[in-house]
C-alpha atoms as an extended CHARMM CRD file, in Angstrom:
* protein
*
        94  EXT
         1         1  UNK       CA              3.4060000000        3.8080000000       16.8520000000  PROA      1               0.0000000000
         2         2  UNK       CA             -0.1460000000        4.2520000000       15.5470000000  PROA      2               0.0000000000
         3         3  UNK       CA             -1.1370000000        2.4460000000       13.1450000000  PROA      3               0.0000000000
         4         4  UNK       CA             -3.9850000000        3.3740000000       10.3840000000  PROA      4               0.0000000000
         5         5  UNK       CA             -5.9490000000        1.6540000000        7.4340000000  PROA      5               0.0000000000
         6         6  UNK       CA             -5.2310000000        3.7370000000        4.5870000000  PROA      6               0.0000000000
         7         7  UNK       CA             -7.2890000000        1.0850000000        1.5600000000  PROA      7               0.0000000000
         8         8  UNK       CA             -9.5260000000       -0.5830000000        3.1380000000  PROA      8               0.0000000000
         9         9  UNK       CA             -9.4100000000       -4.8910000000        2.4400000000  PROA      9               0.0000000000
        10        10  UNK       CA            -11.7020000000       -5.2550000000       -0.6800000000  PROA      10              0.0000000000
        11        11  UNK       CA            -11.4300000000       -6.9200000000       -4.2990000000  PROA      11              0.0000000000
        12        12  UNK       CA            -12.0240000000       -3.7140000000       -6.0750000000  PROA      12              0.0000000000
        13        13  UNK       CA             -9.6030000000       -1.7740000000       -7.6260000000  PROA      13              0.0000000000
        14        14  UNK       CA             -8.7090000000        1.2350000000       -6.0260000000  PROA      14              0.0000000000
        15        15  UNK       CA             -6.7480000000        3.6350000000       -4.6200000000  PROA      15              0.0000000000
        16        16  UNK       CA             -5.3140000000        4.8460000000       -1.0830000000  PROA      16              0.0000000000
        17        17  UNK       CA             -6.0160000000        7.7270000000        1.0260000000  PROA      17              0.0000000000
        18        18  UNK       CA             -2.7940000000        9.8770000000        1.0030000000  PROA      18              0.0000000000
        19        19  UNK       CA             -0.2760000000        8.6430000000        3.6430000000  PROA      19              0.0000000000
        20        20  UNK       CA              2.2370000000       11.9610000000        4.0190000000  PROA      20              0.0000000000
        21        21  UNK       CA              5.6100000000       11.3570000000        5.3130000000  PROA      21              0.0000000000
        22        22  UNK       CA              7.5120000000       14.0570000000        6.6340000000  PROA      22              0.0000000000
        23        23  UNK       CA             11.5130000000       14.9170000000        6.8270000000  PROA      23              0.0000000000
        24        24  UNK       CA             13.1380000000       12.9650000000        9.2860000000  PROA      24              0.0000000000
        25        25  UNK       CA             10.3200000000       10.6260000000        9.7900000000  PROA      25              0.0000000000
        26        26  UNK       CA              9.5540000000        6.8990000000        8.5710000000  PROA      26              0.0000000000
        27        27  UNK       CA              6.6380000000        4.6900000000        8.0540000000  PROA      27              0.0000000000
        28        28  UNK       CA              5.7210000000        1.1230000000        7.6890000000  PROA      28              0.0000000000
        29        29  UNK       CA              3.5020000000        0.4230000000        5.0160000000  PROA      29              0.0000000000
        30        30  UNK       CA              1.9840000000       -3.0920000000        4.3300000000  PROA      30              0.0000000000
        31        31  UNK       CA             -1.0120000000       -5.2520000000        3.3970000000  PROA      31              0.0000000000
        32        32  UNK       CA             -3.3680000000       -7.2910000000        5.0820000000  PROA      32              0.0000000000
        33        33  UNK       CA             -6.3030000000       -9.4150000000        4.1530000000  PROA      33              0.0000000000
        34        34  UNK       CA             -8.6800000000      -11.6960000000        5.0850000000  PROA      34              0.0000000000
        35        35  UNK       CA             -7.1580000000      -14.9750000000        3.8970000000  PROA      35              0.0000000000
        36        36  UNK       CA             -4.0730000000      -16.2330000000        2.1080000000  PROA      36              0.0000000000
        37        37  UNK       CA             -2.7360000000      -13.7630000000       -0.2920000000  PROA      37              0.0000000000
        38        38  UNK       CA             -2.0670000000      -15.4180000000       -3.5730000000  PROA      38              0.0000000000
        39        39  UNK       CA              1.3020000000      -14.5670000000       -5.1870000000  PROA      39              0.0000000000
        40        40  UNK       CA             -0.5120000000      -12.7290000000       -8.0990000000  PROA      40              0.0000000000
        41        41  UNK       CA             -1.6470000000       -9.7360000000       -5.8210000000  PROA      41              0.0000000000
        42        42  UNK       CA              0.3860000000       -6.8410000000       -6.4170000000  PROA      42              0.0000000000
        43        43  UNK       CA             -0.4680000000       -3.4340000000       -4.4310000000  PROA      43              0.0000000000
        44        44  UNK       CA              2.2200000000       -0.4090000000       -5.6780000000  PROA      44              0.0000000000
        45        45  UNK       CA              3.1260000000        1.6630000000       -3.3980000000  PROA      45              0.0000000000
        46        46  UNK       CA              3.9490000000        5.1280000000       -5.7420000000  PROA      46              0.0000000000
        47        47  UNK       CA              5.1490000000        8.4630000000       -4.1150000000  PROA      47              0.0000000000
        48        48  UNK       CA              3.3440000000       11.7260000000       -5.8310000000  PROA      48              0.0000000000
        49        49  UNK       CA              5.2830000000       13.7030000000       -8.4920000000  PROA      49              0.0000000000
        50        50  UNK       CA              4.6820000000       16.4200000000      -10.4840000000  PROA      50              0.0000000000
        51        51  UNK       CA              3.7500000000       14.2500000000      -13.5590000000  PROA      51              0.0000000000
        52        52  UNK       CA              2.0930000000       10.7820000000      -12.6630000000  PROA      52              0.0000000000
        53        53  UNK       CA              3.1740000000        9.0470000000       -9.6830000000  PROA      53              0.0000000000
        54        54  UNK       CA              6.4550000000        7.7670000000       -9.4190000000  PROA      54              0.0000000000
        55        55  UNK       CA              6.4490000000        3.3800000000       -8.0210000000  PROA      55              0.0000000000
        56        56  UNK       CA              7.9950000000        3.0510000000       -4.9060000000  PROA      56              0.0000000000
        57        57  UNK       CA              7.9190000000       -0.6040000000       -3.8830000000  PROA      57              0.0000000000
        58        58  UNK       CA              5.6620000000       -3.9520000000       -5.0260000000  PROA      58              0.0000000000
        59        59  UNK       CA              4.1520000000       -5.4450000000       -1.8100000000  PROA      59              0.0000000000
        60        60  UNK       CA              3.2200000000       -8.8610000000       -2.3370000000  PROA      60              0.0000000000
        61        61  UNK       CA              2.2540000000      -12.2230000000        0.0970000000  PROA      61              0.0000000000
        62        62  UNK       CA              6.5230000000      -12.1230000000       -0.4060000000  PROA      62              0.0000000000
        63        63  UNK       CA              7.0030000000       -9.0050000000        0.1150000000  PROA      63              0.0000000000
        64        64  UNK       CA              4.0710000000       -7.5900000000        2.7980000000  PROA      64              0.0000000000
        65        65  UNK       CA              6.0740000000       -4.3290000000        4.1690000000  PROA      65              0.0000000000
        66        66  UNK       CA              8.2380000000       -1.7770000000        3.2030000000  PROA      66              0.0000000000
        67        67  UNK       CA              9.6780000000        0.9280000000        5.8110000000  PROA      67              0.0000000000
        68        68  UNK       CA              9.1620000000        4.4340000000        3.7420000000  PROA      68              0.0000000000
        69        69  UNK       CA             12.3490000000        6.8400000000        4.8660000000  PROA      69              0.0000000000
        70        70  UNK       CA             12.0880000000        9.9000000000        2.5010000000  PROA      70              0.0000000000
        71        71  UNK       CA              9.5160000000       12.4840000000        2.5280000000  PROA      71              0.0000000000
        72        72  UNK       CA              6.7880000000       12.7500000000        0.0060000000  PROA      72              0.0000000000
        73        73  UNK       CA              3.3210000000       11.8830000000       -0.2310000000  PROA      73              0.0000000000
        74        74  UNK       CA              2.7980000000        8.4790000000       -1.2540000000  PROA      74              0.0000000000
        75        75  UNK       CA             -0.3580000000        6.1790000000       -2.4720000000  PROA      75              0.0000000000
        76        76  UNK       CA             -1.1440000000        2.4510000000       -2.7840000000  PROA      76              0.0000000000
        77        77  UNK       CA             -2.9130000000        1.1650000000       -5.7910000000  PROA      77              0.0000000000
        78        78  UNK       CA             -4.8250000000       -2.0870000000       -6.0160000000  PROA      78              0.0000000000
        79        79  UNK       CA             -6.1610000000       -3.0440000000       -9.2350000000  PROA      79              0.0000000000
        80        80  UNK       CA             -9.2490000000       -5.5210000000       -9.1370000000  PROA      80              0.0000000000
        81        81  UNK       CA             -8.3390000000       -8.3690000000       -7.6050000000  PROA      81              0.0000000000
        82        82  UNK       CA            -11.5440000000      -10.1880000000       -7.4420000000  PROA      82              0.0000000000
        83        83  UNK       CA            -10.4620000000      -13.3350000000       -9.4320000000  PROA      83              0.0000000000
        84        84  UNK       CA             -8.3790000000      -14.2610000000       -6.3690000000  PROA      84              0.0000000000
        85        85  UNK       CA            -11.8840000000      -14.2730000000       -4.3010000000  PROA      85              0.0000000000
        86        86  UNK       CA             -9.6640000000      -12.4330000000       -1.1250000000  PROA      86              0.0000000000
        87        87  UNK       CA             -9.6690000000       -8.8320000000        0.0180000000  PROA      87              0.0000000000
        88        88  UNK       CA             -6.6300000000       -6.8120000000        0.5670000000  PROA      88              0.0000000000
        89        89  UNK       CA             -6.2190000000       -3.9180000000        2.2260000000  PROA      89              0.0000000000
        90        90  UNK       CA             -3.3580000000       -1.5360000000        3.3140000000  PROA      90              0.0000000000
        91        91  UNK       CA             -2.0120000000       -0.2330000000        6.6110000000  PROA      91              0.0000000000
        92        92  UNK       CA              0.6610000000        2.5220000000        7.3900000000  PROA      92              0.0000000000
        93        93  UNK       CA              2.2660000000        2.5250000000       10.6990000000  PROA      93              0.0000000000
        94        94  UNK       CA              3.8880000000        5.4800000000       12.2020000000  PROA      94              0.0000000000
């Protein structure tokens, strides 16, 4: 499996390179950081529609990977985080 930073670990908010899952495939998606993530930072995980995107999953310090299993093209959001003084990032795996 490779794996690849999609949002790299910051404070700012932001917003994920496209991570495009095809039919019959699967990823791992998931946060990392450099320190203890507190329970207040939330990263969505959304899957492009044809209005706004569409919230997929939550990941959280309790919650730090979900396994995607239906095609689509999906994003990770982080909003600023910097009152938590860590940086966050996101990874798929393939």
């Amino acid at each position: 499996m490779t794996q690849t930073t999609v949002l790299a670990a910051a404070q700012t908010a932001a917003t994920s390179s496209d991570l495009v899952v095809a039919a019959g495939s699967t990823a791992a998606v998931g946060i990392f950081a450099t320190g203890n993530v507190p329970p207040e930072v939330i990263i969505d995980l959304c899957i492009d529609s044809p209005g706004s995107d569409n919230l997929v999953a939550k990941l959280t310090a309790q919650n730090p990977v979900v396994v995607i299993n239906a095609p689509g093209t999906y994003r990770a959001y982080r909003r600023d985080i910097s009152a938590h003084a860590v940086n966050v990032g996101v990874y798929s795996e393939t």
